[in-house]
C-alpha positions in Angstrom: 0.0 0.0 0.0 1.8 3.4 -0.5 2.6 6.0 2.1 -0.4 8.4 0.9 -3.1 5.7 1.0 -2.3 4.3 4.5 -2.1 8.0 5.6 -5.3 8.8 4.5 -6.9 5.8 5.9 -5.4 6.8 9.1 -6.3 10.1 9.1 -9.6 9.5 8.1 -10.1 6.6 11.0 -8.6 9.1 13.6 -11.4 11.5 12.3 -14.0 9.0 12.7 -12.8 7.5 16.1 -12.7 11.1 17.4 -16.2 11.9 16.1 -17.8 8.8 18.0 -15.2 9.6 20.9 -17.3 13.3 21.0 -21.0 12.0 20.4 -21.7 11.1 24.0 -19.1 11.7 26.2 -19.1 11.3 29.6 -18.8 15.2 30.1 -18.3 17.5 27.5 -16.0 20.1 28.9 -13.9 17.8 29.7 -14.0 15.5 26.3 -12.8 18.7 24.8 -9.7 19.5 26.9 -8.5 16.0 26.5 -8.6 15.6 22.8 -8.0 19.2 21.6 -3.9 17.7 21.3 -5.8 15.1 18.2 -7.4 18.5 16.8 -4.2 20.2 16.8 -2.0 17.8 15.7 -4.1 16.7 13.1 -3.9 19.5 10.2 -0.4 20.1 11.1 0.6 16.4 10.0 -1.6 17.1 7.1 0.0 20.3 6.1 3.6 18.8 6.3 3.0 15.5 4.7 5.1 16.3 1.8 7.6 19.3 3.3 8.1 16.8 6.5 7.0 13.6 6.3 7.3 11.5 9.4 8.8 7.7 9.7 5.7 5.2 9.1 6.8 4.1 12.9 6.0 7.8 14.2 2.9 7.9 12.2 1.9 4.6 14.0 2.3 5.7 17.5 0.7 9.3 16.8 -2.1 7.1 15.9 -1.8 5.1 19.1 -1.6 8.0 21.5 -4.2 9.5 19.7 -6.7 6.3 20.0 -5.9 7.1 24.4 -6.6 10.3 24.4 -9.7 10.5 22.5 -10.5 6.9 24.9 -10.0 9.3 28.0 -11.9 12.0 26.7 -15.1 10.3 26.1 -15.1 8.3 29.3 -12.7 11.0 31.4 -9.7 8.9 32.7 -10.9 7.9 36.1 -13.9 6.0 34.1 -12.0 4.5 31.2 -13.2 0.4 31.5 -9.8 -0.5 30.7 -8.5 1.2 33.7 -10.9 -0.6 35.8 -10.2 -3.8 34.3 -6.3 -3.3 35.2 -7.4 -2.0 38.3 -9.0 -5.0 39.3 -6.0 -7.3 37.9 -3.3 -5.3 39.5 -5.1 -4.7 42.6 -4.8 -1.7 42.2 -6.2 1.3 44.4 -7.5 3.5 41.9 -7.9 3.6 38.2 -4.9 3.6 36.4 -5.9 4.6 32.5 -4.1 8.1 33.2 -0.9 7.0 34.1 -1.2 5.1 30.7 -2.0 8.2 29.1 1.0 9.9 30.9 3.5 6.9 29.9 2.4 7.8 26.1 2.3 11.5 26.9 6.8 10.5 26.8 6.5 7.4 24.8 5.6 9.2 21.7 7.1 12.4 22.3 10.3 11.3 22.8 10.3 9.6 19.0 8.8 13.1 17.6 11.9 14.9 19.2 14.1 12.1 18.1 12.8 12.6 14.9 13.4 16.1 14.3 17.1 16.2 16.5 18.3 14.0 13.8 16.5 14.9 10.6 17.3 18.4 11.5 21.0 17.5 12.2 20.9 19.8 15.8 22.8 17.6 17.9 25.8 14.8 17.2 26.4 12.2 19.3 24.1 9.1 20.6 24.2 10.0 24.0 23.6 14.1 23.7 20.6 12.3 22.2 19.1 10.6 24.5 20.0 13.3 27.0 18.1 16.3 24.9 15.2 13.8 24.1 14.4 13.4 27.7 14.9 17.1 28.4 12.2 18.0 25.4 9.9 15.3 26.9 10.6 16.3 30.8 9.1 20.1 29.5 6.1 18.9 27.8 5.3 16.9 30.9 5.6 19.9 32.8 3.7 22.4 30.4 1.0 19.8 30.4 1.1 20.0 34.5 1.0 23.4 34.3 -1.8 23.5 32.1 -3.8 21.3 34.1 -3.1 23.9 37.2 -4.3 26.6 34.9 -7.6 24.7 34.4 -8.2 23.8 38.1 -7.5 27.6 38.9 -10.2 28.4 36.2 -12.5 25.5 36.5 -12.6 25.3 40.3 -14.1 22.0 40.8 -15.5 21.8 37.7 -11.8 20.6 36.7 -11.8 17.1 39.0 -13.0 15.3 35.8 -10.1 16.8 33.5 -7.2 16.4 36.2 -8.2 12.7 37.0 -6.1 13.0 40.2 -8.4 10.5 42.0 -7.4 12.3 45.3 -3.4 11.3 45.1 -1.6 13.9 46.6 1.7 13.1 44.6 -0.4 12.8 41.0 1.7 15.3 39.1 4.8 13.6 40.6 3.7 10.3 39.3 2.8 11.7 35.7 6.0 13.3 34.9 7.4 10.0 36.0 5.5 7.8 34.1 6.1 10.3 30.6 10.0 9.7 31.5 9.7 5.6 31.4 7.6 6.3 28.1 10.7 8.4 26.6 13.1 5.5 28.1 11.1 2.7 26.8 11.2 4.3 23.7 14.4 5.0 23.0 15.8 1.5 24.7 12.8 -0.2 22.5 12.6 1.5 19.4 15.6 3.2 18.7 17.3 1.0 16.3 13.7 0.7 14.5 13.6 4.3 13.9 17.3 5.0 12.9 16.8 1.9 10.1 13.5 4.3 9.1 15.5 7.9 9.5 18.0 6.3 7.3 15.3 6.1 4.2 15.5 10.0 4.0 18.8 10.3 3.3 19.3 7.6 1.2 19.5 8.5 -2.4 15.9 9.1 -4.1 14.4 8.7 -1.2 
Protein backbone atom coordinates (compact mmCIF):
# COMPACT_ATOMS: atom_id res chain seq x y z
CA UNK A 1 0.00 0.00 0.00
CA UNK A 2 1.83 3.44 -0.55
CA UNK A 3 2.56 6.00 2.06
CA UNK A 4 -0.41 8.39 0.91
CA UNK A 5 -3.07 5.69 0.97
CA UNK A 6 -2.26 4.27 4.48
CA UNK A 7 -2.08 8.04 5.58
CA UNK A 8 -5.28 8.84 4.47
CA UNK A 9 -6.90 5.83 5.93
CA UNK A 10 -5.40 6.81 9.05
CA UNK A 11 -6.29 10.14 9.07
CA UNK A 12 -9.62 9.52 8.06
CA UNK A 13 -10.09 6.55 11.04
CA UNK A 14 -8.63 9.06 13.57
CA UNK A 15 -11.40 11.55 12.27
CA UNK A 16 -14.02 9.00 12.71
CA UNK A 17 -12.78 7.45 16.09
CA UNK A 18 -12.73 11.07 17.39
CA UNK A 19 -16.16 11.86 16.13
CA UNK A 20 -17.84 8.83 17.97
CA UNK A 21 -15.23 9.62 20.87
CA UNK A 22 -17.31 13.28 21.01
CA UNK A 23 -20.98 11.99 20.35
CA UNK A 24 -21.68 11.05 24.03
CA UNK A 25 -19.09 11.73 26.21
CA UNK A 26 -19.13 11.34 29.62
CA UNK A 27 -18.76 15.22 30.07
CA UNK A 28 -18.35 17.46 27.54
CA UNK A 29 -16.02 20.09 28.88
CA UNK A 30 -13.86 17.78 29.66
CA UNK A 31 -14.04 15.50 26.30
CA UNK A 32 -12.76 18.71 24.82
CA UNK A 33 -9.67 19.49 26.95
CA UNK A 34 -8.52 16.02 26.47
CA UNK A 35 -8.64 15.59 22.76
CA UNK A 36 -7.97 19.17 21.63
CA UNK A 37 -3.87 17.70 21.27
CA UNK A 38 -5.76 15.14 18.25
CA UNK A 39 -7.39 18.48 16.76
CA UNK A 40 -4.18 20.20 16.83
CA UNK A 41 -1.96 17.79 15.70
CA UNK A 42 -4.09 16.69 13.10
CA UNK A 43 -3.90 19.49 10.22
CA UNK A 44 -0.44 20.09 11.10
CA UNK A 45 0.61 16.38 10.04
CA UNK A 46 -1.59 17.06 7.09
CA UNK A 47 0.01 20.26 6.09
CA UNK A 48 3.60 18.84 6.28
CA UNK A 49 2.96 15.46 4.73
CA UNK A 50 5.06 16.29 1.79
CA UNK A 51 7.55 19.28 3.31
CA UNK A 52 8.10 16.79 6.50
CA UNK A 53 6.96 13.63 6.26
CA UNK A 54 7.30 11.49 9.38
CA UNK A 55 8.75 7.73 9.66
CA UNK A 56 5.68 5.17 9.07
CA UNK A 57 6.77 4.14 12.93
CA UNK A 58 6.02 7.80 14.19
CA UNK A 59 2.91 7.89 12.21
CA UNK A 60 1.91 4.55 13.97
CA UNK A 61 2.25 5.74 17.49
CA UNK A 62 0.75 9.31 16.77
CA UNK A 63 -2.05 7.10 15.87
CA UNK A 64 -1.81 5.08 19.10
CA UNK A 65 -1.62 8.01 21.46
CA UNK A 66 -4.23 9.52 19.69
CA UNK A 67 -6.67 6.30 20.01
CA UNK A 68 -5.86 7.09 24.45
CA UNK A 69 -6.58 10.29 24.36
CA UNK A 70 -9.74 10.49 22.49
CA UNK A 71 -10.46 6.90 24.86
CA UNK A 72 -10.03 9.30 27.97
CA UNK A 73 -11.93 12.01 26.66
CA UNK A 74 -15.09 10.28 26.06
CA UNK A 75 -15.09 8.30 29.35
CA UNK A 76 -12.66 10.96 31.44
CA UNK A 77 -9.67 8.86 32.74
CA UNK A 78 -10.86 7.91 36.05
CA UNK A 79 -13.94 5.99 34.11
CA UNK A 80 -12.03 4.54 31.20
CA UNK A 81 -13.20 0.39 31.49
CA UNK A 82 -9.80 -0.49 30.70
CA UNK A 83 -8.48 1.23 33.69
CA UNK A 84 -10.94 -0.61 35.83
CA UNK A 85 -10.17 -3.82 34.26
CA UNK A 86 -6.30 -3.30 35.18
CA UNK A 87 -7.35 -2.03 38.27
CA UNK A 88 -9.00 -5.03 39.30
CA UNK A 89 -6.04 -7.27 37.92
CA UNK A 90 -3.34 -5.25 39.48
CA UNK A 91 -5.10 -4.73 42.57
CA UNK A 92 -4.82 -1.70 42.25
CA UNK A 93 -6.24 1.26 44.45
CA UNK A 94 -7.48 3.54 41.90
CA UNK A 95 -7.87 3.65 38.19
CA UNK A 96 -4.93 3.56 36.38
CA UNK A 97 -5.93 4.64 32.54
CA UNK A 98 -4.08 8.13 33.24
CA UNK A 99 -0.89 7.02 34.07
CA UNK A 100 -1.20 5.07 30.75
CA UNK A 101 -1.95 8.22 29.13
CA UNK A 102 1.03 9.94 30.92
CA UNK A 103 3.52 6.91 29.88
CA UNK A 104 2.43 7.83 26.07
CA UNK A 105 2.29 11.46 26.93
CA UNK A 106 6.85 10.54 26.85
CA UNK A 107 6.49 7.45 24.79
CA UNK A 108 5.63 9.19 21.75
CA UNK A 109 7.12 12.42 22.25
CA UNK A 110 10.26 11.27 22.77
CA UNK A 111 10.29 9.55 19.03
CA UNK A 112 8.83 13.08 17.63
CA UNK A 113 11.89 14.89 19.18
CA UNK A 114 14.06 12.10 18.12
CA UNK A 115 12.83 12.60 14.87
CA UNK A 116 13.45 16.06 14.34
CA UNK A 117 17.10 16.21 16.52
CA UNK A 118 18.34 13.96 13.78
CA UNK A 119 16.51 14.86 10.62
CA UNK A 120 17.34 18.35 11.49
CA UNK A 121 21.03 17.51 12.21
CA UNK A 122 20.90 19.76 15.78
CA UNK A 123 22.75 17.62 17.95
CA UNK A 124 25.82 14.75 17.23
CA UNK A 125 26.42 12.17 19.35
CA UNK A 126 24.07 9.13 20.59
CA UNK A 127 24.23 10.04 24.02
CA UNK A 128 23.57 14.08 23.70
CA UNK A 129 20.64 12.32 22.24
CA UNK A 130 19.11 10.63 24.51
CA UNK A 131 19.96 13.30 26.97
CA UNK A 132 18.07 16.25 24.89
CA UNK A 133 15.16 13.79 24.12
CA UNK A 134 14.45 13.42 27.67
CA UNK A 135 14.86 17.08 28.36
CA UNK A 136 12.17 17.95 25.38
CA UNK A 137 9.93 15.32 26.88
CA UNK A 138 10.63 16.33 30.76
CA UNK A 139 9.08 20.10 29.50
CA UNK A 140 6.09 18.91 27.79
CA UNK A 141 5.26 16.95 30.93
CA UNK A 142 5.57 19.91 32.82
CA UNK A 143 3.75 22.39 30.42
CA UNK A 144 1.04 19.77 30.42
CA UNK A 145 1.10 20.02 34.53
CA UNK A 146 0.96 23.43 34.30
CA UNK A 147 -1.80 23.52 32.07
CA UNK A 148 -3.83 21.27 34.06
CA UNK A 149 -3.10 23.93 37.24
CA UNK A 150 -4.31 26.62 34.89
CA UNK A 151 -7.58 24.69 34.41
CA UNK A 152 -8.17 23.83 38.14
CA UNK A 153 -7.55 27.56 38.89
CA UNK A 154 -10.22 28.36 36.19
CA UNK A 155 -12.52 25.48 36.55
CA UNK A 156 -12.64 25.32 40.35
CA UNK A 157 -14.09 21.99 40.81
CA UNK A 158 -15.46 21.76 37.75
CA UNK A 159 -11.79 20.56 36.69
CA UNK A 160 -11.80 17.10 39.02
CA UNK A 161 -12.96 15.26 35.85
CA UNK A 162 -10.07 16.84 33.47
CA UNK A 163 -7.16 16.37 36.20
CA UNK A 164 -8.18 12.70 37.05
CA UNK A 165 -6.10 12.98 40.24
CA UNK A 166 -8.36 10.47 42.02
CA UNK A 167 -7.36 12.33 45.35
CA UNK A 168 -3.44 11.27 45.11
CA UNK A 169 -1.56 13.87 46.61
CA UNK A 170 1.69 13.06 44.58
CA UNK A 171 -0.39 12.84 41.04
CA UNK A 172 1.72 15.29 39.09
CA UNK A 173 4.81 13.63 40.55
CA UNK A 174 3.72 10.34 39.31
CA UNK A 175 2.81 11.66 35.75
CA UNK A 176 5.99 13.27 34.93
CA UNK A 177 7.44 9.97 35.97
CA UNK A 178 5.53 7.84 34.10
CA UNK A 179 6.09 10.30 30.65
CA UNK A 180 9.95 9.75 31.50
CA UNK A 181 9.72 5.60 31.40
CA UNK A 182 7.58 6.29 28.07
CA UNK A 183 10.71 8.40 26.56
CA UNK A 184 13.09 5.53 28.13
CA UNK A 185 11.08 2.69 26.84
CA UNK A 186 11.19 4.29 23.70
CA UNK A 187 14.41 5.00 22.97
CA UNK A 188 15.78 1.45 24.67
CA UNK A 189 12.76 -0.16 22.47
CA UNK A 190 12.56 1.48 19.41
CA UNK A 191 15.62 3.21 18.67
CA UNK A 192 17.29 1.01 16.28
CA UNK A 193 13.67 0.74 14.53
CA UNK A 194 13.56 4.28 13.91
CA UNK A 195 17.27 4.98 12.93
CA UNK A 196 16.83 1.91 10.14
CA UNK A 197 13.47 4.29 9.05
CA UNK A 198 15.46 7.95 9.48
CA UNK A 199 17.98 6.30 7.26
CA UNK A 200 15.30 6.14 4.17
CA UNK A 201 15.55 10.00 4.02
CA UNK A 202 18.78 10.30 3.25
CA UNK A 203 19.35 7.56 1.20
CA UNK A 204 19.49 8.54 -2.36
CA UNK A 205 15.92 9.10 -4.09
CA UNK A 206 14.41 8.71 -1.21
Amino acid sequence: MRRGTWLALGAASTVLLLLVSGWAPYDRATWLMEVLPVMIVLPVLALSRRRFPLTPLLYGCIFVHALVLMMGGAYTYARVPLGFELQELLHLARNPYDKIGHFFQGFVPALAAREILIRGEHVRGARMLGFLVVCVVLAISAVYELIEWAAALALGQGADEFLGTQGDPWDTQSDMFLALIGACTALLALGRLHDRQLARFRAPGA
